[in-house]
GUMI-429240 format. One record per atom (N, C-alpha, C, CB): residue number from 1; chain; atom name; x negated, y, z. Coordinates in steps of 0.001 Angstrom, whole numbers, plus 500000, padded with zeros to 6 digits. Atoms other than C-alpha are relative to their C-alpha. Glycine has a CB too. Layout:
% GUMI-429240
 num chaine atome      X      Y      Z
 NUM      A    CA      X      Y      Z
...
END
This chain:
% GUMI-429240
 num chaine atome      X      Y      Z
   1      A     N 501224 500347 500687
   1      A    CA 316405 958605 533998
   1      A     C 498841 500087 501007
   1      A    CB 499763 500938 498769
   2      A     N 501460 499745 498886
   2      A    CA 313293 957738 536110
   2      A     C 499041 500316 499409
   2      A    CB 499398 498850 500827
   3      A     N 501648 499754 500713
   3      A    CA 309984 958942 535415
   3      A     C 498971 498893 500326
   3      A    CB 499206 501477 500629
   4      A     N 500515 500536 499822
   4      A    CA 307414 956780 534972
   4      A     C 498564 500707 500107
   4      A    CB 500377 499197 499382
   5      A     N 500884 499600 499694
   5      A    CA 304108 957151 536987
   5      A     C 498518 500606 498697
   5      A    CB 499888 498963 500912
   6      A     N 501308 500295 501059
   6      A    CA 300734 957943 534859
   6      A     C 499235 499241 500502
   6      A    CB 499116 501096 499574
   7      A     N 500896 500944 499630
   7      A    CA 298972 955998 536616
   7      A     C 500589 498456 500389
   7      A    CB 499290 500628 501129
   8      A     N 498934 501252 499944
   8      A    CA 299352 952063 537074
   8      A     C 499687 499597 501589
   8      A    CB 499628 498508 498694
   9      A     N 499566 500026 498467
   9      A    CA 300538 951452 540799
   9      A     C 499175 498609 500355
   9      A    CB 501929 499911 500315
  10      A     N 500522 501176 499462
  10      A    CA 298413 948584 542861
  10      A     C 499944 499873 501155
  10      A    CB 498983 499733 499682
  11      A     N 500334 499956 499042
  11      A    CA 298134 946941 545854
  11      A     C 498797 498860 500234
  11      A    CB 501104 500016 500671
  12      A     N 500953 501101 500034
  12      A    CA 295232 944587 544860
  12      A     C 498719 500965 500008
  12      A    CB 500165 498882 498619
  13      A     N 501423 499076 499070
  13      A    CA 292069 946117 546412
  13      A     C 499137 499855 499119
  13      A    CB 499263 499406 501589
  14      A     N 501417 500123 501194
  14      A    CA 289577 944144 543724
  14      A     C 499986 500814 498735
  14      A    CB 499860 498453 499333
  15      A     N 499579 499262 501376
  15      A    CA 291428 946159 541006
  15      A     C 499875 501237 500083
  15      A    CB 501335 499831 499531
  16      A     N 499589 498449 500194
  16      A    CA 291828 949248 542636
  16      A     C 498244 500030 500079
  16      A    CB 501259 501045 501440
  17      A     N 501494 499671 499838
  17      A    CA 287684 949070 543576
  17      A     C 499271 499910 498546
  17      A    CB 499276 498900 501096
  18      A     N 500696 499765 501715
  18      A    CA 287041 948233 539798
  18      A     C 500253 500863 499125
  18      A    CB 500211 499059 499115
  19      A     N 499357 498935 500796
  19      A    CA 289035 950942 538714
  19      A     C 499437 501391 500333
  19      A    CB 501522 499990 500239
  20      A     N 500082 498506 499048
  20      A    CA 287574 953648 541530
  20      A     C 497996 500214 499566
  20      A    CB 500539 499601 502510
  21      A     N 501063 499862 500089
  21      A    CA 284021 952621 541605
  21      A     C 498779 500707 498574
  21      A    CB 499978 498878 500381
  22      A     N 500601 499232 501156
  22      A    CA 282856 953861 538118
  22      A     C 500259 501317 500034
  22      A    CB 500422 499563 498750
  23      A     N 499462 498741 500209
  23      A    CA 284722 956879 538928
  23      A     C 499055 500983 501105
  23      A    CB 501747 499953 500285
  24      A     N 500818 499304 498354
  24      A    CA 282640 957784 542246
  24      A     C 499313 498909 500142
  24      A    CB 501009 500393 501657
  25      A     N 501572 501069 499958
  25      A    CA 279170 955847 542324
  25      A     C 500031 499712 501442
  25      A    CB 498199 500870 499528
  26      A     N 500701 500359 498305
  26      A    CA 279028 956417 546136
  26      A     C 501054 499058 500499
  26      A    CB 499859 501552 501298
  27      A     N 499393 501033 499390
  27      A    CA 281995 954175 546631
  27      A     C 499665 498550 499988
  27      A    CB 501048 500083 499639
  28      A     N 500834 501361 499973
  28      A    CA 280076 951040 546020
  28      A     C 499617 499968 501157
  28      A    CB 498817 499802 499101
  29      A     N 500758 501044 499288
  29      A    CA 278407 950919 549079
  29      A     C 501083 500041 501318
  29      A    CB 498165 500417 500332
  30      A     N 499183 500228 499444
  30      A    CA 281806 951294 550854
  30      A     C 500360 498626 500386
  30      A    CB 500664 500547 499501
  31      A     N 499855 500859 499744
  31      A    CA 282309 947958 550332
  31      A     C 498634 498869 499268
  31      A    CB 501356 499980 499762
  32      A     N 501002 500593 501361
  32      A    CA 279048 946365 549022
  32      A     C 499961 498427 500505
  32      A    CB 498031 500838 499859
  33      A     N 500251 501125 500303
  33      A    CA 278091 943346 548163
  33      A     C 498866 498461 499910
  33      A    CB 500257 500380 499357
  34      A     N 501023 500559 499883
  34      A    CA 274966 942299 549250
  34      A     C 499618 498809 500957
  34      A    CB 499396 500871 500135
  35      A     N 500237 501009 498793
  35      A    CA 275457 939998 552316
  35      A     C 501781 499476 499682
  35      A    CB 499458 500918 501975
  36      A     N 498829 501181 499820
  36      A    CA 277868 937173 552820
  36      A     C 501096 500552 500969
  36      A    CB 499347 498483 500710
  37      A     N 499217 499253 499119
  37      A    CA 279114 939005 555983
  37      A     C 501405 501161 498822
  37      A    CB 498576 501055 501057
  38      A     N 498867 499035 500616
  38      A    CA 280551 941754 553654
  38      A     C 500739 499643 498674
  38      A    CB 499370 501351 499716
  39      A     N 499265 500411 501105
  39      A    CA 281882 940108 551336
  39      A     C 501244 498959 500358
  39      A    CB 498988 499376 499032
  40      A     N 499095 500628 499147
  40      A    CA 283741 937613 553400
  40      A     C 500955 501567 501014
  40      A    CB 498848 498737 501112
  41      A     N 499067 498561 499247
  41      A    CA 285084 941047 555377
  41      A     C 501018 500721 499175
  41      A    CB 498971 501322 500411
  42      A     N 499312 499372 500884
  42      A    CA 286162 942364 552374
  42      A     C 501577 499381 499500
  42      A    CB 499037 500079 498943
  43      A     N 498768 500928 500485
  43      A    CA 288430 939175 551398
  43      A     C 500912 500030 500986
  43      A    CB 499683 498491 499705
  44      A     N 498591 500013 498405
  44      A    CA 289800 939326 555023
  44      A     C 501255 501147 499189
  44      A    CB 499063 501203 502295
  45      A     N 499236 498961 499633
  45      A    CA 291093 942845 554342
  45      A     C 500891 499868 498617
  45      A    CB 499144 501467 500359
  46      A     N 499286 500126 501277
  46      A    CA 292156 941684 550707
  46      A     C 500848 499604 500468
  46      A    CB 499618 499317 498920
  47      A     N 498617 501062 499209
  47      A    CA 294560 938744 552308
  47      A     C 500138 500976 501176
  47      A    CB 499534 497983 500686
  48      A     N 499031 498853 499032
  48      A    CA 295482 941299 554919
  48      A     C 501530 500109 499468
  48      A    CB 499305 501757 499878
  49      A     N 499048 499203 500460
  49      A    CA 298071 942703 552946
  49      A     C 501330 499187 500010
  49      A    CB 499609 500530 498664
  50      A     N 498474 500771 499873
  50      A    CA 300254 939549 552662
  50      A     C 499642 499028 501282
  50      A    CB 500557 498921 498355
  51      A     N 500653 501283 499090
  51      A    CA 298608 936758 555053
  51      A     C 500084 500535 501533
  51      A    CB 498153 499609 499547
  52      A     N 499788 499985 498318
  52      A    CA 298442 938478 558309
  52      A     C 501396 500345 500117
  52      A    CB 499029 501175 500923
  53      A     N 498533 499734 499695
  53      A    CA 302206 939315 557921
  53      A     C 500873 497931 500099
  53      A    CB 500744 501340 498216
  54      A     N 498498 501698 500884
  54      A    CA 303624 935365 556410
  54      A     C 498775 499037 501082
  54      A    CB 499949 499240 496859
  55      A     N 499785 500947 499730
  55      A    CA 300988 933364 557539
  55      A     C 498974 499845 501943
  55      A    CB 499629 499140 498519
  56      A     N 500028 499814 498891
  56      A    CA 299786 932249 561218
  56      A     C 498648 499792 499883
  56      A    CB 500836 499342 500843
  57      A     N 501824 499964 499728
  57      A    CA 296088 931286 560262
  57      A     C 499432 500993 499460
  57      A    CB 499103 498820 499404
  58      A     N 500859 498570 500122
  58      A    CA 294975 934647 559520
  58      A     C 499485 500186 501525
  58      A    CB 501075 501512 499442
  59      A     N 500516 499558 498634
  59      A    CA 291935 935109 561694
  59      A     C 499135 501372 499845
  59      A    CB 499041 498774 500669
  60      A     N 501058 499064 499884
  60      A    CA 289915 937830 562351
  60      A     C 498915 500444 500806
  60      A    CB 500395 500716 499947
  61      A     N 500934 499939 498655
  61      A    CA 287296 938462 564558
  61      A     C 499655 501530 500254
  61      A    CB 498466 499075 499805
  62      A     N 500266 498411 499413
  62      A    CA 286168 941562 566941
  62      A     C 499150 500507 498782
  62      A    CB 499007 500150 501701
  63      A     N 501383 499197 500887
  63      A    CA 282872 941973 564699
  63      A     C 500584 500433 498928
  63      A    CB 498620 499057 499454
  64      A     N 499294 499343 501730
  64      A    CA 284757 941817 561188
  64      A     C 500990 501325 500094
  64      A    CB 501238 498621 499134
  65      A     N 499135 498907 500066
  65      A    CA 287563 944214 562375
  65      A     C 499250 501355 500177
  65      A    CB 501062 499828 501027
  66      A     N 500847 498810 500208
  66      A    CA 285143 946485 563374
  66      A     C 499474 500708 498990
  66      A    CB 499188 499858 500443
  67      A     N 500645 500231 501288
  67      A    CA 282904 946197 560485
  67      A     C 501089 500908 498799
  67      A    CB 499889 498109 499723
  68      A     N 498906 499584 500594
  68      A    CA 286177 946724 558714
  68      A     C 500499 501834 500302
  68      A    CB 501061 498879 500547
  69      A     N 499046 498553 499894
  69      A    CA 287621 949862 560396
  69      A     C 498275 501082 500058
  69      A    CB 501457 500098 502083
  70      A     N 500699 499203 500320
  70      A    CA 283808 951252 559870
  70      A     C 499992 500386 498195
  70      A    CB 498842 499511 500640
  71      A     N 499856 500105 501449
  71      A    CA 284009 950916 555784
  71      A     C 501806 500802 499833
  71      A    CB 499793 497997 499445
  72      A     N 498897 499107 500325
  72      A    CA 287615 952436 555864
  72      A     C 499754 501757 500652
  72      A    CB 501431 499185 500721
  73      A     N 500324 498834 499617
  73      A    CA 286455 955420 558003
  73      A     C 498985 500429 498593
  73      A    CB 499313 499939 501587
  74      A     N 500726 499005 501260
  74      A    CA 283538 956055 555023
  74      A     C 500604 500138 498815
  74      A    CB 498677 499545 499515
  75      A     N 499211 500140 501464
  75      A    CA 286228 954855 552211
  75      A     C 500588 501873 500394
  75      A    CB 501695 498226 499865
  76      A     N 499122 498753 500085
  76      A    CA 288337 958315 553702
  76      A     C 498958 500598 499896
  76      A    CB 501018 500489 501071
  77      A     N 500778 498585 500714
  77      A    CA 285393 960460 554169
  77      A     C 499490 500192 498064
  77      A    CB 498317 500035 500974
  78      A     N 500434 500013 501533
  78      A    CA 284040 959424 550251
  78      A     C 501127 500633 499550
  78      A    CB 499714 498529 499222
  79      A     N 498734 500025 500706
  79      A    CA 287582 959829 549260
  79      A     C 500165 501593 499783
  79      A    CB 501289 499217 500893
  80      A     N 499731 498736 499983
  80      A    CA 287873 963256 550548
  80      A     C 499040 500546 499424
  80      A    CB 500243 500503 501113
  81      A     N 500891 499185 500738
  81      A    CA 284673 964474 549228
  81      A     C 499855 500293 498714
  81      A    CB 499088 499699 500194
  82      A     N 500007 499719 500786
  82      A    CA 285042 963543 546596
  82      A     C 501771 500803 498992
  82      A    CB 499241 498910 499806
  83      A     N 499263 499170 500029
  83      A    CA 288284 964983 545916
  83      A     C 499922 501493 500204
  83      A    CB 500585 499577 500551
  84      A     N 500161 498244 499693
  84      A    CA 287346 968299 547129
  84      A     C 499129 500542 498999
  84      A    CB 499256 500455 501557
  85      A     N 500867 499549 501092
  85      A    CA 284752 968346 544548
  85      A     C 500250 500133 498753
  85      A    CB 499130 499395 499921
  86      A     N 499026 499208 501050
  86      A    CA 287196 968082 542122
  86      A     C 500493 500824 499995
  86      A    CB 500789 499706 499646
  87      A     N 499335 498601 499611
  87      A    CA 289293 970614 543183
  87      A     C 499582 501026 499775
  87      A    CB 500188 500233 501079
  88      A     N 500806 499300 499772
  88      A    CA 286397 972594 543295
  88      A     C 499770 500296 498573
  88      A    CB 499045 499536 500855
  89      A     N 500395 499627 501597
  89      A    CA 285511 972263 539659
  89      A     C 500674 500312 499024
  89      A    CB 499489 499192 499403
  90      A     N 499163 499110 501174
  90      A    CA 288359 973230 537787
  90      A     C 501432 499005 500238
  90      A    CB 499143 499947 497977
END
């Protein structure tokens, strides 16, 4: 008999950010939404997941990857903080 998770398993980023962001306000500006730049950065890292593996026109550029691996460095610190602050409260 398997157990089934409580929570529902994803690897779609727009779902998991609509699911996270109400939960922790400060993760909005992880990935925000205010410029074209970040919003186009964001879709890169969406099609990441299958596209830079299958297909060959996945591009990316120095600036976006950057850009990119700065917003995952604040996604972990948010992540952890806010986790610890649960922890913290009961």
């Amino acid at each position: 008999m398997s157990v089934k998770p409580r929570y529902n398993q994803s690897h779609k980023l727009s779902f998991l950010r609509s699911q996270t962001e109400p939960l922790v306000h400060e993760l909005i500006a992880v990935w925000p939404r205010d410029t074209r730049f970040a919003q186009r950065c964001f879709e890169l890292l969406r099609q990441a997941y299958v596209n830079v593996r299958y297909s060959p026109h996945y591009k990316v550029t120095p600036a976006e990857l950057e850009w990119l691996a700065e917003r995952v460095e604040l996604l972990q610190q948010l992540v952890k903080d806010a986790c610890e602050a649960r922890l913290a409260s009961g």
